[in-house]
C-alpha positions in Angstrom: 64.3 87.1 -30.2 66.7 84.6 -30.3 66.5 83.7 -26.6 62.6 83.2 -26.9 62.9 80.8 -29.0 65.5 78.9 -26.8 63.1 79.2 -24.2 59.7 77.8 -26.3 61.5 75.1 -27.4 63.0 73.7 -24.1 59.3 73.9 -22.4 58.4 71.8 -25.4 60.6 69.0 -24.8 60.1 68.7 -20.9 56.5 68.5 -21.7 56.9 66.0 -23.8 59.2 64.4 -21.3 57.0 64.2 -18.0 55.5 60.9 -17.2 51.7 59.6 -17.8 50.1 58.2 -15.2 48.0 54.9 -16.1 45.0 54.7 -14.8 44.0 50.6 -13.7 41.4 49.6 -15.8 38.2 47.3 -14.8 38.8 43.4 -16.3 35.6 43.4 -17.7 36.9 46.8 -19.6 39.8 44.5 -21.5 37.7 41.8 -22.2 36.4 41.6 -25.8 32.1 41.8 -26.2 32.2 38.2 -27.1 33.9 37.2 -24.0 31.8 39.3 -21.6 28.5 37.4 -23.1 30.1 34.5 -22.9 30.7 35.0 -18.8 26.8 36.1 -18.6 25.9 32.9 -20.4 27.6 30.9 -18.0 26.9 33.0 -15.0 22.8 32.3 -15.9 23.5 28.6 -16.3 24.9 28.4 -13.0 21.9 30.1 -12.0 19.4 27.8 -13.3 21.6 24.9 -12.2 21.5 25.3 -8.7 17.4 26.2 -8.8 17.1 22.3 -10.4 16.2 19.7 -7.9 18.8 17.4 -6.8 18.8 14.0 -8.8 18.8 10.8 -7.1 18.2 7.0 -7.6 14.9 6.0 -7.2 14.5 2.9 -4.8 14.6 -0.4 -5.5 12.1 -2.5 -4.3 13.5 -5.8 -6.2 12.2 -6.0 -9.7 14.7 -7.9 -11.7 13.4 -6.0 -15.2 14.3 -2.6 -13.5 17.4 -3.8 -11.6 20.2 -2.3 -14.7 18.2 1.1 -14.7 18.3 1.4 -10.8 22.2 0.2 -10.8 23.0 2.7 -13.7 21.5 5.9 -11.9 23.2 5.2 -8.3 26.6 4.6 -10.0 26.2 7.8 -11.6 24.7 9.7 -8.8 26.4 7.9 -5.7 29.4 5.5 -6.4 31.7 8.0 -8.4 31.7 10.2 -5.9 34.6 11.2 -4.0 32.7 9.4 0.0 34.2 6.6 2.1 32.2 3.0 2.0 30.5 3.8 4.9 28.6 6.7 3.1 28.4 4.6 0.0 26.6 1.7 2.6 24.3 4.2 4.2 23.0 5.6 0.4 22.4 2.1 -0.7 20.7 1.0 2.4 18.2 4.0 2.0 17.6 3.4 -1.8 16.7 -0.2 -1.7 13.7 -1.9 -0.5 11.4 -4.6 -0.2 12.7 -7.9 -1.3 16.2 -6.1 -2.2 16.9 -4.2 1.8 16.2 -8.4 3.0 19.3 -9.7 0.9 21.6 -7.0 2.3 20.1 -6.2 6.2 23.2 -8.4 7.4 25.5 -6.3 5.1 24.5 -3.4 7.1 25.8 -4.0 10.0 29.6 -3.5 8.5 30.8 -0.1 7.1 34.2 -1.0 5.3 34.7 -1.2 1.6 34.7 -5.0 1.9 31.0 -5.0 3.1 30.2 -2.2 0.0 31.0 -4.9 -2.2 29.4 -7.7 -0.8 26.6 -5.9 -1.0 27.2 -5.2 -4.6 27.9 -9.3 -4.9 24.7 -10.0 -3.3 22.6 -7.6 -5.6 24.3 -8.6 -8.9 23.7 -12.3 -8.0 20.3 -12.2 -7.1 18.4 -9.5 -9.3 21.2 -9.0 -12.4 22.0 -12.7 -13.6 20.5 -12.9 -17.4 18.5 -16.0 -16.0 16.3 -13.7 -13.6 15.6 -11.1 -15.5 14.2 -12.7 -18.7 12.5 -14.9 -15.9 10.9 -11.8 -14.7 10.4 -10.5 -18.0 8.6 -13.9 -19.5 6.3 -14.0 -16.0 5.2 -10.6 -16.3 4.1 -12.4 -20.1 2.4 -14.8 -18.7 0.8 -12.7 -16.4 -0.8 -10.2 -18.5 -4.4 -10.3 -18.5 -6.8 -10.9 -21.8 -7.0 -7.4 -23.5 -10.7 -6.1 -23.6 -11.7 -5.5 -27.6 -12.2 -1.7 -26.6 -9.3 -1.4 -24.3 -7.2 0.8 -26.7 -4.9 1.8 -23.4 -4.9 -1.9 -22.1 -3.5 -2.9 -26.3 -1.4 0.0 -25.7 0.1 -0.7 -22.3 0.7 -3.9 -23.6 2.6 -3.2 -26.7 5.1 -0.6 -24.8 6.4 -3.8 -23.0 6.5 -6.2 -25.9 8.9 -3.5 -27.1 10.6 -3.2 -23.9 11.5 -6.7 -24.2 12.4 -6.5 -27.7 15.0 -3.7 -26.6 16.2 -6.0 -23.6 16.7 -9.0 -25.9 20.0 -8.3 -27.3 21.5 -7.8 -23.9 19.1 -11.0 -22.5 19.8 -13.8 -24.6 17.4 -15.9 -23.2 14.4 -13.6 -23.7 15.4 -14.9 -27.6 13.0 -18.2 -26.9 10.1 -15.5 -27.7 11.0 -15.8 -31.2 9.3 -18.8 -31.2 5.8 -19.5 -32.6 4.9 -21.4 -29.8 5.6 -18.4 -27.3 4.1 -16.0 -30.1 0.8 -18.7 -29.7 0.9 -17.7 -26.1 1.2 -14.0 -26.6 -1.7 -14.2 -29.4 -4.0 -15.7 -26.5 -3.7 -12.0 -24.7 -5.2 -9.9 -28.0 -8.6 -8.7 -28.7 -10.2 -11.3 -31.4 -9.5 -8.5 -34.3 -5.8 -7.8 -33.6 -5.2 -11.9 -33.2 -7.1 -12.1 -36.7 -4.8 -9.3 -38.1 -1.8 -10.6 -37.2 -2.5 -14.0 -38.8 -3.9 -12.6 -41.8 -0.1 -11.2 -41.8 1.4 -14.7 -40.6 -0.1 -16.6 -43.2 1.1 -14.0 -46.2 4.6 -14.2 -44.2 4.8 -18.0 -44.3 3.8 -17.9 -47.5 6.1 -15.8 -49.4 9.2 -16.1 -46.8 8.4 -19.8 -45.8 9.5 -18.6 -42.1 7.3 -17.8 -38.9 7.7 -14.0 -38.6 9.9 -13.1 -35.5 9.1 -11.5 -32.0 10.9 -8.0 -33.5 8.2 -8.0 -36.0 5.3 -9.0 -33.8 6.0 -6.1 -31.8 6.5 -3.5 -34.5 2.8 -4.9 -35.8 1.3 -4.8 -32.2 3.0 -1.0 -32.2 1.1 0.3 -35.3 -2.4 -1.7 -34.3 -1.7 0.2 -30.9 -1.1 3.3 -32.5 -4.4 3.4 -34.7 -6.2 2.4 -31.7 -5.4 5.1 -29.9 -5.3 7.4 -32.3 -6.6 11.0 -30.5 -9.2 12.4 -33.3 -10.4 9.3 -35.3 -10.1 6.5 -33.9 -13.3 4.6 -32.0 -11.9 5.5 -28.5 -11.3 9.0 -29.3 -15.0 9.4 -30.6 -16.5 7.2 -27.6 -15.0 10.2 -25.5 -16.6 12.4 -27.3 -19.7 11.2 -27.0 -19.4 10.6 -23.2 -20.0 14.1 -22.0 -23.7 13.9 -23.3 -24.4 10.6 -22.3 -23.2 11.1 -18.7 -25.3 13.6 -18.3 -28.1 12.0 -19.7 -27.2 9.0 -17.2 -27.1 11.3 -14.4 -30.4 13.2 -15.0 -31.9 9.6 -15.3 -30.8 8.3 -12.1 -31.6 11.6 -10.4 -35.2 11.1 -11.4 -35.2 7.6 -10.5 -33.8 8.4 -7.0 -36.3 11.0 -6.6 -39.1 8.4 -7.5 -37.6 5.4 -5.0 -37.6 7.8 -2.0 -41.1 7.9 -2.4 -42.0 4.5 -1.8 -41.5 2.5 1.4 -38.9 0.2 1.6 -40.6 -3.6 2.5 -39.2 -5.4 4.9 -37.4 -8.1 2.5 -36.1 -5.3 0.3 -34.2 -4.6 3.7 -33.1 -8.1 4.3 -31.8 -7.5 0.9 -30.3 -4.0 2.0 -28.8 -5.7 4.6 -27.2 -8.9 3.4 -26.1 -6.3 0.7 -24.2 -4.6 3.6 -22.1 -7.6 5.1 -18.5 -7.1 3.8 -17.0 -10.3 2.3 -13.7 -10.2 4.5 -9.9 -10.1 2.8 -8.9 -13.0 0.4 -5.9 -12.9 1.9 -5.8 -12.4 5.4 -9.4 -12.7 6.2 -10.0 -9.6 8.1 -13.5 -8.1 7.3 -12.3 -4.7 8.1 -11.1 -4.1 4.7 -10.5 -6.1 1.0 -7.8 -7.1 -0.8 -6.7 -3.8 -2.6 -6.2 -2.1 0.8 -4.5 -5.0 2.7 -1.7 -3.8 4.8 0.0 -8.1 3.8 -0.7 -7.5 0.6 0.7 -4.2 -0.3 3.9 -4.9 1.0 4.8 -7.7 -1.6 6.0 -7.2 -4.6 4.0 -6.7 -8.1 5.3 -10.1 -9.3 4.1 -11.7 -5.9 0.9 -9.6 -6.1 0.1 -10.7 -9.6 1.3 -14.4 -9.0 -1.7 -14.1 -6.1 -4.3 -12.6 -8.1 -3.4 -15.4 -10.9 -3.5 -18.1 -8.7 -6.9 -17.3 -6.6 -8.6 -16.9 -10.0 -9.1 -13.4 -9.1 -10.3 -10.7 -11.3 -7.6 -8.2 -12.5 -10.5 -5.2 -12.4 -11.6 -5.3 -8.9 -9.6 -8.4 -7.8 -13.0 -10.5 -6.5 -13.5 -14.2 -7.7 -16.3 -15.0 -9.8 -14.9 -13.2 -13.0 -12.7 -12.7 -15.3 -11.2 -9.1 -16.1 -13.8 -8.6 -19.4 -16.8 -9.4 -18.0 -16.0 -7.1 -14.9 -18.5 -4.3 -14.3 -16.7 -3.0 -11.0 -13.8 -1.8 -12.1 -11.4 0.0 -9.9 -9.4 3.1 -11.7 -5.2 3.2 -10.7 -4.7 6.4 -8.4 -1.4 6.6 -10.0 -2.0 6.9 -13.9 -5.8 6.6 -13.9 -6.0 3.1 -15.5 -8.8 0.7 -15.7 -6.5 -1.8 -12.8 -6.2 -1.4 -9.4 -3.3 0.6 -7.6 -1.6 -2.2 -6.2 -1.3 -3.6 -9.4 0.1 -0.3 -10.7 3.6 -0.6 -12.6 5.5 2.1 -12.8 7.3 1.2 -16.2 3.9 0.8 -18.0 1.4 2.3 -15.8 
């Protein structure tokens, strides 16, 4: 009895004696629940990261006004990455053009870091002193054509840049001259009748209880909310002229189907084809003189920029509609609609910021 128990009780302690074996376990088995959803989380990101499309600078085609946005975005994208000059030179050569590629083609031809920053020199001298951008800002002012009294867009269009330059002010001092009342006179001259009898309905009660002309910020906050109610999508006149167009083109198209139907019927005399005829002759381009096409589709044309194009059109007396002489802008009845944003302007006159 005695030696049983000896026995039971030394099997006891070598059992408890002999070794485990650990078994490796999986990382993701050690890792808390919160730590494994966090790795997911990130994993997905990465996922829809790489599916985005690769940003990049647009081009610049030499508009002063747009010059800090472009400069901005390729520093960003381009310059703070880890790429010799000559890379740098070869990314800035293919995101410029226009007036902008003809300051720096001689740069080109040098691949150093030396030539990287002339090129940067020549850029920031010509299209980012203060001087030329409030220039560009105050031409594309005077520029602007008379806003139709049912143009809600064209009011519209217009007040975004008011505001635009009323952003760019504090970093353009000179665009501060628009606090003026002269220049606010000029500005005044490119509203519908109504909005340029509000606002002096509001000057006059400014003058009178502040005994100060009101300022360019406030001009462009009033323009803002007259632009707003304008173009207000349920009530406003513009909204309900759309509404009402649907019936009345098809009214208009039922009317000139009959009317077609009747005019085939009759013989056409021989001056009402003279008239055809003469009708026929294309008036060649204003600019280059080629009968082949007009204006809007010159190859000359399209390659300035939309300061030179709008100078043009201003100082041919053209029509900002359908850019013939004759007219101005309101009293056009041909106007051409922008491919770009669908305006009541031709594409070439098409800006990007306000189209």
């Amino acid at each position: 009895m005695k030696l049983r128990t000896i026995l039971t009780v030394k099997i006891s302690w070598e059992a408890s004696n002999i070794p485990t074996t650990s078994v490796p376990q999986s990382p993701a088995a050690t890792l808390p629940h919160a730590d494994i959803s966090s790795l997911a989380q990130v994993f997905q990101d990465s996922i829809a990261l790489n599916r985005l499309p690769i940003p990049e600078p647009f081009v610049f085609s030499g508009d002063p006004i747009r010059f800090f946005e472009w400069k901005a975005a390729f520093t960003s994208l381009i310059d703070q990455r880890a790429i010799t000059p000559a890379e740098k030179l070869y990314y800035l050569k293919k995101y410029v053009g226009g007036p902008a590629r003809q300051v720096l083609d001689g740069t080109f031809y040098r691949n150093d870091n030396d030539a990287y920053q002339d090129a940067w020199n020549k850029l920031n001298c010509r299209f980012g002193q203060p001087f030329a951008i409030q220039r560009a800002f105050r031409e594309r002012l005077t520029s602007w054509p008379k806003i139709h009294p049912k143009d809600a867009e064209g009011l519209r269009n217009f007040s975004d840049f008011l505001n635009a330059c009323q952003d760019a002010m504090p970093h353009i001092k000179g665009l501060e001259i628009l606090n003026d009342c002269e220049e606010n006179q000029k500005l005044i001259h490119k509203l519908p009748d109504w909005a340029a009898s509000r606002w002096n309905r509001q000057v006059t009660q400014s003058l009178n209880e502040n005994q100060e002309f009101p300022s360019f910020k406030d001009f462009a906050l009033f323009l803002s909310t007259e632009a707003e109610i304008a173009c207000n999508p349920i009530t406003s006149l513009h909204a309900l002229r759309s509404s009402d167009s649907s019936s009345d083109k098809k009214c208009l198209r039922d009317t000139k189907r009959n009317r077609a139907s009747v005019l085939a019927t009759h013989m056409v005399t021989d001056g009402e084809k003279q008239r055809s005829d003469q009708r026929k002759v294309k008036t060649p381009c204003t600019l280059c003189q080629d009968n082949r096409h007009q204006l809007h589709a010159c190859p000359k044309f399209t390659k300035m920029s939309l300061v030179e194009r709008r100078n043009y059109v201003k100082d041919k007396k053209l029509c900002y509609g359908c850019l013939k002489p004759g007219h101005s802008a309101k009293d056009c009845r041909h106007r051409h609609f922008c491919e770009t944003c669908k305006g009541k302007h031709p594409t070439v006159l098409h800006d990007d910021d306000f189209g």
